[in-house]
C-alpha positions as CSV (number, residue, x, y, z in Angstrom):
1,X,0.0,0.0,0.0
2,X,2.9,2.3,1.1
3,X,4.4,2.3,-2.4
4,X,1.7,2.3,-4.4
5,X,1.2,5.9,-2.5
6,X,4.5,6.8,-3.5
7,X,4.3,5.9,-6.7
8,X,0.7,8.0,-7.4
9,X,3.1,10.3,-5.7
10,X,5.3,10.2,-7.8
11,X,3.1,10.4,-11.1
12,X,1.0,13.2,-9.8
13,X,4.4,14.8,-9.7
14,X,5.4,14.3,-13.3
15,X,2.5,15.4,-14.8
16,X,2.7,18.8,-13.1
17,X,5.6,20.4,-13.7
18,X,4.4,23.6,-15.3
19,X,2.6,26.0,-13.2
20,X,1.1,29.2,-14.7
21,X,0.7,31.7,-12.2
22,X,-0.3,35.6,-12.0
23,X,0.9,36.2,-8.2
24,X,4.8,35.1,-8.6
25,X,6.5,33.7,-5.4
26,X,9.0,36.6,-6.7
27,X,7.3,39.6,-8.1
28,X,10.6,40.1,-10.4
29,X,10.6,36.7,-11.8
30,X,8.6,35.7,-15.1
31,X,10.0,32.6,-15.9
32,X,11.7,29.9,-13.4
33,X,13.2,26.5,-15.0
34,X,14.3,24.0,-12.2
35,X,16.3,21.3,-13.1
36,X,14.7,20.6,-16.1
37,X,15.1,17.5,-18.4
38,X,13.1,16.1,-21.8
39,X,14.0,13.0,-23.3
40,X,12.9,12.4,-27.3
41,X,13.3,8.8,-28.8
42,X,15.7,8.4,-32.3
43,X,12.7,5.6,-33.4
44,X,9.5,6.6,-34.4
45,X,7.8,3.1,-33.4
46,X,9.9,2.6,-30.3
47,X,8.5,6.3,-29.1
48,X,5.2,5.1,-30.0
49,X,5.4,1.8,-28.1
50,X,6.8,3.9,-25.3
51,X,4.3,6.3,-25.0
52,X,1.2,3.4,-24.9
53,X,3.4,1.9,-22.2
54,X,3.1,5.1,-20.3
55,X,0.1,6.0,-20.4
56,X,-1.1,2.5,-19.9
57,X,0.8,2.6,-16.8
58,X,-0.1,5.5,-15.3
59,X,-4.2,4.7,-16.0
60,X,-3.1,2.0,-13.8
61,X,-1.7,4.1,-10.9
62,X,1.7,2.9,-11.6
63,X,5.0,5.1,-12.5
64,X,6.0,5.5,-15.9
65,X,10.0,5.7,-14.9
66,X,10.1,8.9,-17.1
67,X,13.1,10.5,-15.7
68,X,14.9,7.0,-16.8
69,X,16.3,6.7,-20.2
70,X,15.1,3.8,-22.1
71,X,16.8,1.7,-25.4
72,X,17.1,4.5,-28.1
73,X,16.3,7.7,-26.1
74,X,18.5,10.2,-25.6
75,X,18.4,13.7,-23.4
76,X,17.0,16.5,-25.7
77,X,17.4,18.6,-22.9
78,X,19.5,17.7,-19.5
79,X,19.4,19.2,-16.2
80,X,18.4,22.6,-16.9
81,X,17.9,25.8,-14.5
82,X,17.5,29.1,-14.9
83,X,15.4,32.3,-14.2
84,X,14.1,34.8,-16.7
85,X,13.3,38.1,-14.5
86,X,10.0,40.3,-15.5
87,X,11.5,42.7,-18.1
88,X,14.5,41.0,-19.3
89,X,15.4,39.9,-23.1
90,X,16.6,36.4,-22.8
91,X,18.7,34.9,-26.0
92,X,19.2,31.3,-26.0
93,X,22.0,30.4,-28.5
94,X,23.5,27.6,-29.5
95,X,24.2,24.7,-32.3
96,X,21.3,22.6,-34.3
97,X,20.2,20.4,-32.0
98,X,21.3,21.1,-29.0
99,X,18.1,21.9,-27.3
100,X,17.1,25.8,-28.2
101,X,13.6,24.9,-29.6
102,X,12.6,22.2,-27.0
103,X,13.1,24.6,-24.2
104,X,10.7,27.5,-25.5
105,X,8.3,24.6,-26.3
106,X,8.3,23.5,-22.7
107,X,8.1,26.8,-21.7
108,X,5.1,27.2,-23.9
109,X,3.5,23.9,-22.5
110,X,3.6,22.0,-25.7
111,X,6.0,19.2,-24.5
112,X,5.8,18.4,-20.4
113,X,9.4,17.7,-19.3
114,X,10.4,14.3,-18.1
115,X,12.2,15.6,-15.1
116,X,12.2,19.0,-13.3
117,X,9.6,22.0,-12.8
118,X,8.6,25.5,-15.1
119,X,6.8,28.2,-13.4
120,X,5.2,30.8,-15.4
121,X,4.3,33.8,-14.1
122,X,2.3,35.4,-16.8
123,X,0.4,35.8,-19.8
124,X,2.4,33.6,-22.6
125,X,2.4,34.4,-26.9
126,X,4.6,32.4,-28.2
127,X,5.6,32.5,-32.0
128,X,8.1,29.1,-32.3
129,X,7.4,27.5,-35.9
130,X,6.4,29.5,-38.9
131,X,2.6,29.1,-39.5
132,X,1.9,27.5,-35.7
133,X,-1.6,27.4,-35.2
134,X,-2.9,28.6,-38.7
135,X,-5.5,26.1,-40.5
136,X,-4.1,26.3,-43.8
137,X,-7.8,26.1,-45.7
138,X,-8.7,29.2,-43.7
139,X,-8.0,32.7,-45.2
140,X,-6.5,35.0,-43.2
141,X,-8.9,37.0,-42.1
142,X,-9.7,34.0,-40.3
143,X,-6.8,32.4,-38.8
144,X,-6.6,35.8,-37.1
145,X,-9.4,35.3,-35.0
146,X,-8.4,31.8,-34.9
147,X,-4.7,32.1,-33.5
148,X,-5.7,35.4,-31.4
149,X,-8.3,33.2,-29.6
150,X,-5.7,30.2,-29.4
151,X,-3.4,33.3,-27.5
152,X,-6.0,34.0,-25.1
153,X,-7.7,37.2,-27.1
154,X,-11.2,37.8,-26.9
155,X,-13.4,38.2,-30.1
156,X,-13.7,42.0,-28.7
157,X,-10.0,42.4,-28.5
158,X,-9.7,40.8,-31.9
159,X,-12.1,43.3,-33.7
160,X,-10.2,46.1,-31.7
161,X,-6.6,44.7,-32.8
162,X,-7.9,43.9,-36.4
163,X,-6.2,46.3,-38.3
164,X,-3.4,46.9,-36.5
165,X,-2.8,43.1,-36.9
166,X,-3.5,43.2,-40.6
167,X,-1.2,46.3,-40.7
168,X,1.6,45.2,-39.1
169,X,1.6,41.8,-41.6
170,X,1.2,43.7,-44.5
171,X,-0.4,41.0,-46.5
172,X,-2.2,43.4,-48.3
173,X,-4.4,41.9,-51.0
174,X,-4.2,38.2,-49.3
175,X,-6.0,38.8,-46.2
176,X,-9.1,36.6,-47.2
177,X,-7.1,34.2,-49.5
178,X,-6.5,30.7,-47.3
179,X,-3.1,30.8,-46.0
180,X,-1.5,27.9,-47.4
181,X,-1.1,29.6,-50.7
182,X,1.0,32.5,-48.2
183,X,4.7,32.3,-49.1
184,X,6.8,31.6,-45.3
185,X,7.5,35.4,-45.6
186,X,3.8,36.2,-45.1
187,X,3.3,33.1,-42.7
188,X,5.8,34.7,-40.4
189,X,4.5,38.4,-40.6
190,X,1.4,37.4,-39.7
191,X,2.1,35.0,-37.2
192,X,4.4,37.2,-34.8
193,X,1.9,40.3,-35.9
194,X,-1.0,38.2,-34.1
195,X,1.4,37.2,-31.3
196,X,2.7,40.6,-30.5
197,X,-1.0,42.2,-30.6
198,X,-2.0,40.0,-27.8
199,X,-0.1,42.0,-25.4
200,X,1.2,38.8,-23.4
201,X,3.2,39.3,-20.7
202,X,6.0,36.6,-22.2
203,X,6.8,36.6,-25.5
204,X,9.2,33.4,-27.0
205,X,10.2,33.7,-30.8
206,X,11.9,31.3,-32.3
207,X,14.1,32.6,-35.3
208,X,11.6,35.5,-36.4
209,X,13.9,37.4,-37.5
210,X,15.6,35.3,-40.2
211,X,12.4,35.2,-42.4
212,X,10.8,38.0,-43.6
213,X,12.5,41.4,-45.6
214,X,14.4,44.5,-44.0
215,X,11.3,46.0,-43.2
216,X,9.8,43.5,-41.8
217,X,13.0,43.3,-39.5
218,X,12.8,46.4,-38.7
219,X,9.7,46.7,-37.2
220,X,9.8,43.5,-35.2
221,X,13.1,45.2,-33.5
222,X,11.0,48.7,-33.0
223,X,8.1,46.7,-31.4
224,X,10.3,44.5,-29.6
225,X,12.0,47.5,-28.1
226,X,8.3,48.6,-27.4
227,X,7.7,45.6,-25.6
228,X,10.3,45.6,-23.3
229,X,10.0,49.4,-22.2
230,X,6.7,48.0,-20.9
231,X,8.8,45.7,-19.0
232,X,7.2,43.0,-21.3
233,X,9.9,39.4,-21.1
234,X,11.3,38.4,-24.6
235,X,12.9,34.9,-25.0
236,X,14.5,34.9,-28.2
237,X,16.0,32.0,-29.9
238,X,18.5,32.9,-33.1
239,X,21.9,31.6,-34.8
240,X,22.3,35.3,-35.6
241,X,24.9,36.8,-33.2
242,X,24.0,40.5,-34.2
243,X,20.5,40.0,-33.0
244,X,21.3,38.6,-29.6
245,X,23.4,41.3,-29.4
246,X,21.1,44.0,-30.5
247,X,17.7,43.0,-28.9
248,X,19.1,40.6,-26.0
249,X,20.8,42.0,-22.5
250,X,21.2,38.3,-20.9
251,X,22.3,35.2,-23.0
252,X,21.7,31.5,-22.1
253,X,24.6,29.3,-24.4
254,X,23.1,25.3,-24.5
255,X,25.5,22.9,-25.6
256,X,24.3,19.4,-26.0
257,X,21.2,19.7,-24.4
258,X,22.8,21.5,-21.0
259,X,23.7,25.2,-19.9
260,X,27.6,25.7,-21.1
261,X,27.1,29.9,-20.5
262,X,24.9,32.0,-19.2
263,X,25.8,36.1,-18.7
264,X,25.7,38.8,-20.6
265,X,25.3,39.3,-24.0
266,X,28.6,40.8,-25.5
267,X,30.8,38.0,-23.1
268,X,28.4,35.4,-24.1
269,X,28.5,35.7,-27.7
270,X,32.0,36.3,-27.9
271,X,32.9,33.1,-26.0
272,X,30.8,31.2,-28.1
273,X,32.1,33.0,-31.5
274,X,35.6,31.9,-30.2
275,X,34.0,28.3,-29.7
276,X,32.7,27.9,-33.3
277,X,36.1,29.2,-34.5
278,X,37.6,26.5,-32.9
279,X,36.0,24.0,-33.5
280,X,35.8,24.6,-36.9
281,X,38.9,26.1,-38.4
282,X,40.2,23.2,-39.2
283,X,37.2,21.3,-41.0
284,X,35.6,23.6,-42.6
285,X,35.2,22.0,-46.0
286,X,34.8,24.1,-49.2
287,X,31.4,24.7,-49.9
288,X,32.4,26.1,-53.3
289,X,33.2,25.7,-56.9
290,X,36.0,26.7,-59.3
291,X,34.9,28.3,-62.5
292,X,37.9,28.4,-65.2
293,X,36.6,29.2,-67.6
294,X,39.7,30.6,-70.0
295,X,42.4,28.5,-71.0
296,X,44.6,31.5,-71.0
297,X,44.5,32.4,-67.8
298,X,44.3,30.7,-64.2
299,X,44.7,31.8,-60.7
300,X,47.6,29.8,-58.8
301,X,46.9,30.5,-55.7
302,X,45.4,33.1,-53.1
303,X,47.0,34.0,-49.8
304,X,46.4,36.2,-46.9
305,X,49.2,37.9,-45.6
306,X,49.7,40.2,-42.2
307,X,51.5,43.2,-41.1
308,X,54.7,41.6,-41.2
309,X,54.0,40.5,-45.2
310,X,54.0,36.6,-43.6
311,X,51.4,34.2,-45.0
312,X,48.7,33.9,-42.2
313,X,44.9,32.3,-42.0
314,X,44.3,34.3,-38.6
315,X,43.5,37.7,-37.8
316,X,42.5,39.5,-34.9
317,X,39.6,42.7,-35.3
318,X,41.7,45.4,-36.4
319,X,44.6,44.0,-38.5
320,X,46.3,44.9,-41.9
321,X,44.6,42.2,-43.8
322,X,45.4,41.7,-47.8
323,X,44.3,38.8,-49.5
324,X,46.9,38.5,-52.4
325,X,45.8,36.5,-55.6
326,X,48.5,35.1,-57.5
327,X,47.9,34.8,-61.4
328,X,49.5,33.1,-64.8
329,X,48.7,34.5,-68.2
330,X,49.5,32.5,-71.3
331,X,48.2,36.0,-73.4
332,X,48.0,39.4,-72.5
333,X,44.9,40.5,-70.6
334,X,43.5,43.8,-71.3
335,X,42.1,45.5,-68.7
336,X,41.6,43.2,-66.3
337,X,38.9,43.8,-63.1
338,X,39.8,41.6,-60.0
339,X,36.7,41.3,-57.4
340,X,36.7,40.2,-53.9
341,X,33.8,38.8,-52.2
342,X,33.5,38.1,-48.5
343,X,31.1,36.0,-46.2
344,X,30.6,35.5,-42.8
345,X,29.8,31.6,-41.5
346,X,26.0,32.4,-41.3
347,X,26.3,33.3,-44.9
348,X,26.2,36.7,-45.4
349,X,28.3,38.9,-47.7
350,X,29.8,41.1,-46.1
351,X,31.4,43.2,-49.1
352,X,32.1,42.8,-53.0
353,X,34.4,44.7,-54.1
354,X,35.6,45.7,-57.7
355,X,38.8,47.0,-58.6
356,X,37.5,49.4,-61.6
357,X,34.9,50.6,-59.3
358,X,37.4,51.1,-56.6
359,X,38.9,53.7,-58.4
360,X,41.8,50.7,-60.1
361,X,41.9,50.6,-64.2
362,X,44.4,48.5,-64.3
363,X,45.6,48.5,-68.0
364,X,47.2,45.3,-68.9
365,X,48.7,41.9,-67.4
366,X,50.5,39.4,-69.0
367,X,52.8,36.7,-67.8
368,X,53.3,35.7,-63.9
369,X,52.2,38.3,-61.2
370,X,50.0,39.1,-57.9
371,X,47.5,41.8,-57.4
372,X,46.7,42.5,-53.8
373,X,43.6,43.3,-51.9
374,X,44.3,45.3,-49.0
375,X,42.3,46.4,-45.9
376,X,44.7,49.2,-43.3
377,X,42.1,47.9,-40.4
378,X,40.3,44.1,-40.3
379,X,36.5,45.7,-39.2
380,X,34.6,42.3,-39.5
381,X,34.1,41.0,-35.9
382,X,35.4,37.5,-34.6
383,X,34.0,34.7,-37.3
384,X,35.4,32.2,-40.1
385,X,35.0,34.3,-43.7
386,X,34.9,32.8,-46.8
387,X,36.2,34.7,-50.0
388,X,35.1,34.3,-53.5
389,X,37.4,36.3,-56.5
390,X,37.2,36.4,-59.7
391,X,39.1,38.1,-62.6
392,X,37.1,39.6,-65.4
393,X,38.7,41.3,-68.9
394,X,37.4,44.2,-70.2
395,X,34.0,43.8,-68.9
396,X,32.2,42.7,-65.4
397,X,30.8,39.7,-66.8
398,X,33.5,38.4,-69.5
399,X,35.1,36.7,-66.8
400,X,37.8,34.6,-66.8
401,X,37.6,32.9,-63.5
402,X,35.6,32.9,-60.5
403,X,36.4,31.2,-57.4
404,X,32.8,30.9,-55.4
405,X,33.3,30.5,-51.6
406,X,36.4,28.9,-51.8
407,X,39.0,30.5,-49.7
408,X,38.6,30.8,-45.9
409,X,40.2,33.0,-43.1
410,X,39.5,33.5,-39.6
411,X,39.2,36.9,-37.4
412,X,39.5,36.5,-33.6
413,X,39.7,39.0,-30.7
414,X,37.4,41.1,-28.9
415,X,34.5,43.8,-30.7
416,X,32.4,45.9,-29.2
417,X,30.5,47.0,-32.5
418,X,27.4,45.2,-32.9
419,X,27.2,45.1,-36.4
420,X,28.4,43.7,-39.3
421,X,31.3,45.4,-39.1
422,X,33.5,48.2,-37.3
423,X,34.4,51.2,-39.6
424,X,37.1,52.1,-36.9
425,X,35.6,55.9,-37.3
426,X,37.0,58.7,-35.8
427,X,34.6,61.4,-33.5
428,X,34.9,65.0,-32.9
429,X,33.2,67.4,-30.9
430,X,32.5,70.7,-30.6
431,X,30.2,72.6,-28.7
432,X,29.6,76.3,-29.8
433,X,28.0,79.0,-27.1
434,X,25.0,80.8,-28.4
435,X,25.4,84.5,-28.7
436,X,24.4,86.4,-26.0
């Protein structure tokens, strides 16, 4: 008798771990995470047969042994704890699959965790998969009313919101077409429109901001930034490093399902761009192609070379940096343009660069030579780049090879610009007394 108690004990315990609440034990504290843990299973049919087990046990008053790993489950999320405090921007960073999306979905209640407890202390939107909770047959017009009462909105607040909502989407002409002709664009806008208009008290996004145009962008950061000078809480989960920086003040690093980090923003990021860097410097395989595609003409090599004029992969923010591309010519080439592309590792180019339009008309080349591509100060922040160049004669698109993605370097060190890059700019300033 005494352990069939503990084990109705024992289930009643697992299946409440997430308490909502409006009256926090801590009136500063939104979101608390206690020793969390979710387990998924790598086999379809084995998680099926699992889950009857479970269930089949606990009809039967008996535990489920759910904080006990069984024969191809594996710890999506291990041993978690942390506190998200009313106000605060929360970025959770980290590699594919090491746990980012599971934890906003148990903080949104869609998974229960195996182990641990959640309290909520709020109203929760949550905007974690593109289209989440639209019916793709309805238009919409509908699926407005439909996800704002799925995020606890009355019809009243609804018709108040509408066209704020519809607004803010800018889905213009679609609005009563069903939504699974929307491209993910208009998915998106319309999905974190609806989620933001419900005024919860917690927001979670779930990589927002890498769908959808500038614009778009732009006005989820403004009404983001208007959210949390309402002391609204924001937990935000992106591979983008300039948008944890930007929108987030506290950062949460997951690595393999536990907590490797957790700080501030700038230190938190940084230590996790150094990370990446290591771990991948040396394996980074070429995701590119080589395009030859004159016989007179081929690039022998490219280099990247320091200060000192030494031949050098690493950088730190800051350096001389040239990238030197060494050339044969079995003709003479007339008026050759040399261009220089450069990405960062989440893909993005960062420049392209021309020597004509640079201000360089080179006239002619023939033989064995170099041409160099210099920068005086490195202003890309800590990262693996990949560089594409190409040569071109006489005109931009006559080329005569081009090198896609080929051609990797790496910039370390410390930046405390949040963008793209650092122009290293120089400030003056004067003050001038008004007549009296």
């Amino acid at each position: 008798m005494k352990d069939k108690e503990l084990n109705n004990e024992k289930m009643l315990n697992t299946h409440q771990h997430i308490h909502s609440s409006t009256h926090s034990p801590s009136s500063e504290i939104a979101i608390k995470v206690e020793n969390v843990s979710k387990k998924y299973c790598k086999s379809l049919k084995s998680s099926m047969l699992y889950g009857v087990k479970d269930i089949t046990k606990n009809i039967l008053g008996m535990s489920s042994n759910s904080d006990k790993l069984r024969k191809e489950e594996f710890w999506a999320v291990n041993d978690v704890s942390f506190e998200v405090k009313k106000g605060e921007t929360l970025g959770i960073i980290g590699a594919n699959g090491t746990g980012k999306t599971t934890i906003l979905k148990l903080l949104n209640g869609i998974f229960w965790p195996d182990k641990g407890k959640i309290t909520i202390n709020g109203k929760v939107g949550a905007l974690i998969a593109v289209g989440a909770g639209f019916h793709p047959m309805l238009t919409g017009r509908e699926n407005i009313y439909l996800n704002g009462v799925i995020l606890g909105m009355s019809k009243g607040e609804v018709n108040k919101k509408f066209e704020d909502i519809v607004g803010f989407a800018n889905i213009g002409d679609f609005l009563d077409t069903p939504v699974k002709f929307y491209s993910s664009g208009m998915f998106v806008r319309l999905g974190f429109s609806v989620a933001i208009h419900s005024e919860p008290d917690i927001l979670l996004v779930d990589e927002v901001l890498a769908v959808g145009d500038l614009t778009f962008r732009l006005k989820c950061n403004r009404k983001m930034n208007e959210f949390r000078n309402k002391e609204k809480t924001i937990v935000l989960v992106a591979h983008n490093m300039n948008a944890i920086r930007n929108i987030c003040g506290q950062v949460l690093w997951l690595d393999k399902g536990s907590i490797k980090e957790r700080g501030e923003a700038p230190r938190v990021c940084s230590l996790y761009e150094k990370e990446f860097i290591s771990r991948n410097k040396n394996n980074l395989a070429e995701i590119g192609q080589k395009f030859d595609y004159s016989p007179f003409f081929k690039i022998e090599k490219v280099e990247f070379l320091n200060k000192k004029n030494y031949v050098s992969e690493s950088f730190n923010v800051g350096d001389y940096f040239k990238l030197r591309i060494h050339f044969e010519c079995k003709r003479t080439i007339e008026k050759p343009i040399f261009g220089v592309s450069i990405y960062n590792s989440e893909g993005v180019k960062i420049n392209f660069n021309r020597s004509n339009l640079d201000g360089y008309n080179f006239t002619q080349i023939s033989d064995r030579g170099y041409v160099d591509f210099c920068i005086d100060k490195l202003p890309f922040p800590p990262s693996i780049y990949i560089c594409t160049v190409f040569v071109s004669e006489k005109d931009f698109h006559n080329y005569l090879v081009f090198h896609e993605k080929i051609y990797k370097f790496i910039v370390a060190g410390n930046s405390t610009n949040q963008g793209l890059i650092n122009p290293f700019p120089k400030w003056s300033l004067r003050c001038v007394e008004k007549d009296l």
